[in-house]
N, C-alpha and C positions, 0 to 999 in steps of 0.2 A: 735483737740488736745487730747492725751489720758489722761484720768482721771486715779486718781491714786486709784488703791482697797482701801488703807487704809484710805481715807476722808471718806467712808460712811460705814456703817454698813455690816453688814452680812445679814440683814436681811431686812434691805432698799436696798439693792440690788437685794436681788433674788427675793424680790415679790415687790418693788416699780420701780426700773429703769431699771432692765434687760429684763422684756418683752418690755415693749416698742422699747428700745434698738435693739432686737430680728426682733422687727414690721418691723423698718427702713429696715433690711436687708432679709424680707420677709420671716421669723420663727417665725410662730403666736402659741404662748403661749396657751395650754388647756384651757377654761374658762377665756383667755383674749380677750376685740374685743380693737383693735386699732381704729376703727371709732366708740368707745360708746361715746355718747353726741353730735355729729357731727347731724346737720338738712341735709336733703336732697340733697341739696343746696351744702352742706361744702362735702358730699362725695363725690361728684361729683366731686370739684374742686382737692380735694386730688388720688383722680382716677385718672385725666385726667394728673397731674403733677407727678405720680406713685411715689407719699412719702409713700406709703407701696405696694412692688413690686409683681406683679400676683405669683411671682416662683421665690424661695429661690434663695438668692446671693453666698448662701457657701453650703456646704453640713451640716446635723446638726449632724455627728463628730466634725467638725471644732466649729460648736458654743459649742458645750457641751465644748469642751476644751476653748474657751473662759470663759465663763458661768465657768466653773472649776478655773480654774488660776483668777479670780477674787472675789469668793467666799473663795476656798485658804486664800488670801492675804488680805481680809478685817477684821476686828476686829467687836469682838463682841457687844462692846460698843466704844463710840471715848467718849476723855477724855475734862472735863469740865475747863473753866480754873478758878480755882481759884484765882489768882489773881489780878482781874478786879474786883473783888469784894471791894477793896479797894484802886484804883487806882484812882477814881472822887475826886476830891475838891468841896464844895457847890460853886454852879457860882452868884458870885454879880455881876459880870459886864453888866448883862443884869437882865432886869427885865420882869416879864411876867404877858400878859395880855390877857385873852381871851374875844373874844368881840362876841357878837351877830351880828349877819349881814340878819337874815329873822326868822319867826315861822317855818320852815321843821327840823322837825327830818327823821332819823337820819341826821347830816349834812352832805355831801357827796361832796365835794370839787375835782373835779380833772384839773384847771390849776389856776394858779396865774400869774401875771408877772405887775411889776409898770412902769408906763410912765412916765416919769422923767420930759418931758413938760409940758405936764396939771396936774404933782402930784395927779394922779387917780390909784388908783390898780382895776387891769381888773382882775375878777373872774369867773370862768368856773364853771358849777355842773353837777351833773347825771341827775338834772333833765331838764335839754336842754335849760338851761338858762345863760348869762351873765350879772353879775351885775358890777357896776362901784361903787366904795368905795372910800370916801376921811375920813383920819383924821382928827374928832372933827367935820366931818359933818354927816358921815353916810352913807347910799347906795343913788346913787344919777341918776340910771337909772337901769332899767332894764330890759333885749332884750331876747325874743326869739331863740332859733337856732335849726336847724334839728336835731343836736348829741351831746352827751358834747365837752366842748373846754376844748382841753389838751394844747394849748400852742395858744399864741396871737403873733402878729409884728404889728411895728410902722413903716411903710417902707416911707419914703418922707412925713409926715404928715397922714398918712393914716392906718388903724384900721383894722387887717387881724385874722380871726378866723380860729384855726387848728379843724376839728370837726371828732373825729373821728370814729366816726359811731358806732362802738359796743366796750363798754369800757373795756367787758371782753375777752380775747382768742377767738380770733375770723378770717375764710379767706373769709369773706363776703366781696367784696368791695363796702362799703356803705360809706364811709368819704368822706367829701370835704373840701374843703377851701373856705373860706367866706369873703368879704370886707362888714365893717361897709356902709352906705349908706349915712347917715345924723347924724354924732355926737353930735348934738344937743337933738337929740331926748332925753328927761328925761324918759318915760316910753313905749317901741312899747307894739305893739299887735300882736299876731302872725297874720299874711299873708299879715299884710302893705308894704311888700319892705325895713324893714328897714335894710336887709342884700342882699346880690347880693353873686351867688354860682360862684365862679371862676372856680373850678375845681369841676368835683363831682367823680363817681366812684372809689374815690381811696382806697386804701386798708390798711385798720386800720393806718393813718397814725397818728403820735405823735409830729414831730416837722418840724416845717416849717425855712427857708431862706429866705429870696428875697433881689436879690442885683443882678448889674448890671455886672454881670461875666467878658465880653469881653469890657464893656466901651464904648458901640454903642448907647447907650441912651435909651435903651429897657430893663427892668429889666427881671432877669431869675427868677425862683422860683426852691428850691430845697426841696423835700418834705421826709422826713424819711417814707416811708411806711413798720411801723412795721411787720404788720400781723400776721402770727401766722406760720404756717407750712411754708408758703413762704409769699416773702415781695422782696424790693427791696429801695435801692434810688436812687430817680430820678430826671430828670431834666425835668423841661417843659416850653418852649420857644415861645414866643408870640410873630406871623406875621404880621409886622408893617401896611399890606393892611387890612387883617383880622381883626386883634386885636383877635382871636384865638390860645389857647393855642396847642401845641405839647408837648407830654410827651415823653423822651427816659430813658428806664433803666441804669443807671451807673452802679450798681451794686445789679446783681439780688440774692439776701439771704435776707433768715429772718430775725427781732431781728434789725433792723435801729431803734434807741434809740433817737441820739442827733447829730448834724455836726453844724458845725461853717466855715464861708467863713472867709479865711487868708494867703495872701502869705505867705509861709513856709520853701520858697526856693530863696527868695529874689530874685527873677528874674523879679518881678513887676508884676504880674500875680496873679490873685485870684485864691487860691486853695479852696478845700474840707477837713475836717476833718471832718470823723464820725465814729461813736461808735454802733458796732453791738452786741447786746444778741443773746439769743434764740437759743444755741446751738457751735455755730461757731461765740464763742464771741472775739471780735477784734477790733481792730483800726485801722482805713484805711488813710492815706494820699490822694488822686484823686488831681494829681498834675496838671496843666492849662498848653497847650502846644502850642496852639494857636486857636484860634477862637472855644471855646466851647470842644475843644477835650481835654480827661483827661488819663495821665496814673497814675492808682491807684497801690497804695504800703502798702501792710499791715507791721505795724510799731510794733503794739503789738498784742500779743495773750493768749487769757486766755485758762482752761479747760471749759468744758463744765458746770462742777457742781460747777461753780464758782458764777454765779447769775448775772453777769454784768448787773448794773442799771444806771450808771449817770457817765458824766467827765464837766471835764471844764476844758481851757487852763488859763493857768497863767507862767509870767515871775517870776517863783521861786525864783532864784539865780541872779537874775538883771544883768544875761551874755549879754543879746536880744536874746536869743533861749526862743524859745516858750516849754513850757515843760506839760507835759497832767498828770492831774491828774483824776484817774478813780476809780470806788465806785465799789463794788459783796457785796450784800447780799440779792437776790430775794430767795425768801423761798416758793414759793405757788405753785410749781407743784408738781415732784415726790419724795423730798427726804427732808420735812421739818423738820429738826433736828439740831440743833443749830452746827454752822459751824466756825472751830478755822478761816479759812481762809478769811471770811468775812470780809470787812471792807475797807478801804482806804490806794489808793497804790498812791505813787508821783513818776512820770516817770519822770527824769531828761535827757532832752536833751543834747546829746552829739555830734552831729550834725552829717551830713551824712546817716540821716534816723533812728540813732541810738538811742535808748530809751532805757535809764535804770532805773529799780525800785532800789530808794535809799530810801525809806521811808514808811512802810507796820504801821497803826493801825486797829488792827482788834477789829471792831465794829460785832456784830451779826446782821446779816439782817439790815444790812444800807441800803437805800435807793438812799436819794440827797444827797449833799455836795456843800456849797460855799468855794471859796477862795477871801479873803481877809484879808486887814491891818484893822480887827477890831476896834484895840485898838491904832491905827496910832503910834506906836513903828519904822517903817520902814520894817514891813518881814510883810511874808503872814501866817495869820492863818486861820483853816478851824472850819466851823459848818459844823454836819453832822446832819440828820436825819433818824432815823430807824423805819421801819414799822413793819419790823418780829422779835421785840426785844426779848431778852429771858424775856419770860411772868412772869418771877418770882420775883428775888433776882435783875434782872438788867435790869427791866422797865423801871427806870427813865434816862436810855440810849437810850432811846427813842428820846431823843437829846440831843447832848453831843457838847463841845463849844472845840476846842484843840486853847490853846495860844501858840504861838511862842516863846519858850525864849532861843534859840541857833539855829541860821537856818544854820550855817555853817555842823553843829552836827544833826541836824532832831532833837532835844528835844523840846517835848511839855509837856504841862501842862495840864492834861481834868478837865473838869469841867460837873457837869450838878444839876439840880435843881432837889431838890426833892417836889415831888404836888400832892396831892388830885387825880389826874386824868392827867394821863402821857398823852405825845403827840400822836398824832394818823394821819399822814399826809404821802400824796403821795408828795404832791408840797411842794419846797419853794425859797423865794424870797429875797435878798436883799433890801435894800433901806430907803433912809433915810426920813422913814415917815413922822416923825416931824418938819425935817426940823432945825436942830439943829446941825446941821455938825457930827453929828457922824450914822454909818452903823446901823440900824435897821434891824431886820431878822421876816421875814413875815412866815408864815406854817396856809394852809389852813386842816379843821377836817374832813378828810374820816373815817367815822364811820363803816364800813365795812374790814372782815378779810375774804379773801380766807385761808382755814385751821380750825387749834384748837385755840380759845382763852378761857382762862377761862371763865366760864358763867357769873358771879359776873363783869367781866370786860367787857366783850364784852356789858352787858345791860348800862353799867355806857357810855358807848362811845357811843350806839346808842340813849340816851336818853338829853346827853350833849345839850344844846342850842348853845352854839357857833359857829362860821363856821369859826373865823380867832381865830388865837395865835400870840402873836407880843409879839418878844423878843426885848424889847425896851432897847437898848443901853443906860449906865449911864455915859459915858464919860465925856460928856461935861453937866452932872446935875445930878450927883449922888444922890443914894435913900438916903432917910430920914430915919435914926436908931432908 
């Protein structure tokens, strides 16, 4: 989708996104290498898939007049918005707590997710660990794994690790998926078996599925393989003789984020919804036609320098249409500069594969986003979290709470806290920790910033002790004045 000159500078474009830009179509920039940082390994695979082509695709008249008409059309500075600067309310309705959960500095969190059975929050890290956390107990196991776990399943009882191999940019496929072995166990050791590798070779992947597609009594698994240059998602299908998986590509592009299984077309059939970055960012329907066979329909589409990071489906408007709401604010590759466009979009279903956006809050370098009836009013309100906040004046939007108080009208109310030490989180999680009938909001502390963070700030995050933030819900037990 073309980008528009005037989102980014003049100057972020001709030395930050246009060679690159340039690379893809095989016009290698003076003094630029498209494969600097790439291991041996990764140039290979980018050779062999020719994501930067032996012999120009255009002649370089043709690019200078792109490269011209884009430089042209860009501004020299893009404008600040000033009125975000006053637009938070202090947020009482939640209260915050940051808890210790081990001795490792920096803390480096990257998945969360709470099991609502055993009221356990499943924790992932950088350093190739998952811990099991209960409220008012504490960490109450802690397991070994090959790679960090970015996303966990509970699928029929049972404890599934997304691991995905190299946390940072990366077309190594070193990820696999993992089933827990013995839940019991309170502390393994690495090489005991307390994990079993389901699938291995896969390729950076980020979020997993598993559910039973066609209703044959054999679960499928549907895997986001992000990767980096190229990715795919997939499907992998286990032979009832074998008990051996089979991987087929659905859909082979970078940038697979997030999917959720749902009929979508009321035809009783499990579909696909997934959310792809990393260039050719979009939202895909993969609608179920019979036995495993999908026809995929892209529903939405963003530009490229839009940052696509997070959605989730929610019944908005209580029609029964499924309606997607999706988050842009990735800031760490070529163009980190604080972005009017960033933020959270509410696609309201109109049915017939029709998506419209009726609701844009532009947060800077948002992240996640839940939806829910926080404050059980009857409408949906969203927490968002921001990892590439504006480092200055609007840190403490680093998490920001929007309440619902007109859902006919899109009016919200933001709120967010101001603290000692703003949030800092790739994950977060729902859930009612306590156990007191109202939604708690979990955010695990990655103390690491691809980019510029002020130095002053950057040592206060990597030196913090905590690993969780829990925005504890006062609803049903309001704090004490």
């Amino acid at each position: 989708m073309t980008p528009n000159p005037a989102d980014l500078t003049k100057l972020i474009w001709e030395y930050n996104v246009l060679p690159p830009i340039a690379s893809r179509l095989g016009v290698i920039y003076p003094d630029y290498d498209p494969l600097s940082g790439l291991s041996e390994e990764e140039k290979i695979i980018v050779k062999k898939n020719n994501i930067i082509p032996a012999q120009p695709m255009l002649s370089q008249n043709d690019w200078d007049k792109i490269r011209d008409y884009i430089i042209t059309h860009a501004p020299d500075t893009v404008a600040y918005d000033q009125s975000r600067l006053t637009r938070d309310l202090p947020l009482k309705q939640f209260v915050r707590k940051d808890i210790q959960i081990d001795d490792r500095v920096p803390s480096l969190i990257t998945g969360l997710r709470y099991n609502e059975q055993t009221k356990t929050l499943w924790i992932g890290n950088y350093y190739n660990e998952v811990y099991n956390w209960k409220w008012n107990v504490g960490v109450t196991k802690v397991i070994p794994v090959a790679s960090p776990v970015v996303d966990f399943n509970f699928f029929e009882g049972g404890t599934y690790f997304t691991e995905i191999g190299k946390l940072y940019p990366s077309d190594l496929s070193i990820g696999s998926l993992a089933k827990l072995n013995d839940s019991s166990v309170t502390e393994a050791k690495p090489n005991d078996n307390s994990v079993t590798e389901l699938l291995t070779s896969l390729h950076r992947p980020v979020n997993t599925q598993i559910e039973d597609l066609d209703n044959d009594g054999v679960p499928e698994i549907v895997i986001c393989n992000f990767g980096n240059k190229i990715g795919s998602l997939s499907l992998y299908k286990k032979d009832k003789k074998t008990q051996k998986y089979t991987g087929e590509v659905l859909l082979g592009i970078p940038g697979a984020t997030k999917c959720y299984i749902k009929d979508m077309d009321g035809d009783g059939k499990k579909d696909i919804v997934v959310l792809f970055a990393q260039g050719d960012e979009s939202v895909y329907i993969l609608y179920q036609k019979d036995h495993l066979k999908f026809k995929a329909k892209r529903v939405l589409r963003f530009p490229p320098n839009y940052g696509t990071t997070d959605m989730v489906l929610v019944d908005y408007n209580h029609d029964g249409l499924t309606d997607i709401v999706t988050v842009h604010g990735d800031n760490a590759d070529y163009s980190p500069i604080l972005k009017s466009y960033h933020g959270i979009r509410l696609n309201i279903n109109q049915g017939n594969d029709n998506f419209q956006e009726k609701f844009f809050y532009p947060i800077y370098g948002v992240t996640k986003v839940l939806a829910e009836d926080f404050d059980q009013d009857g409408d949906i309100d969203f927490a968002a979290s921001s990892f590439f906040p504006d480092f200055g004046a609007l840190l403490d939007e680093s998490f920001i709470y929007l309440e619902n108080v007109d859902p006919e009208h899109f009016k919200f109310k933001s709120y967010i806290l101001k603290s000692e030490l703003a949030v800092k989180s790739l994950t977060m999680e729902k859930a009612d920790i306590e156990g007191d009938g109202d939604m708690d909001i979990i955010l695990g502390n990655f103390a690491r910033t691809p980019g510029r963070v002020p130095p002053a700030l950057d040592e206060q995050w990597k030196i913090a002790k905590y690993g969780l933030t829990i925005f504890e819900n006062q609803l049903h037990h309001p704090a004490k004045n």
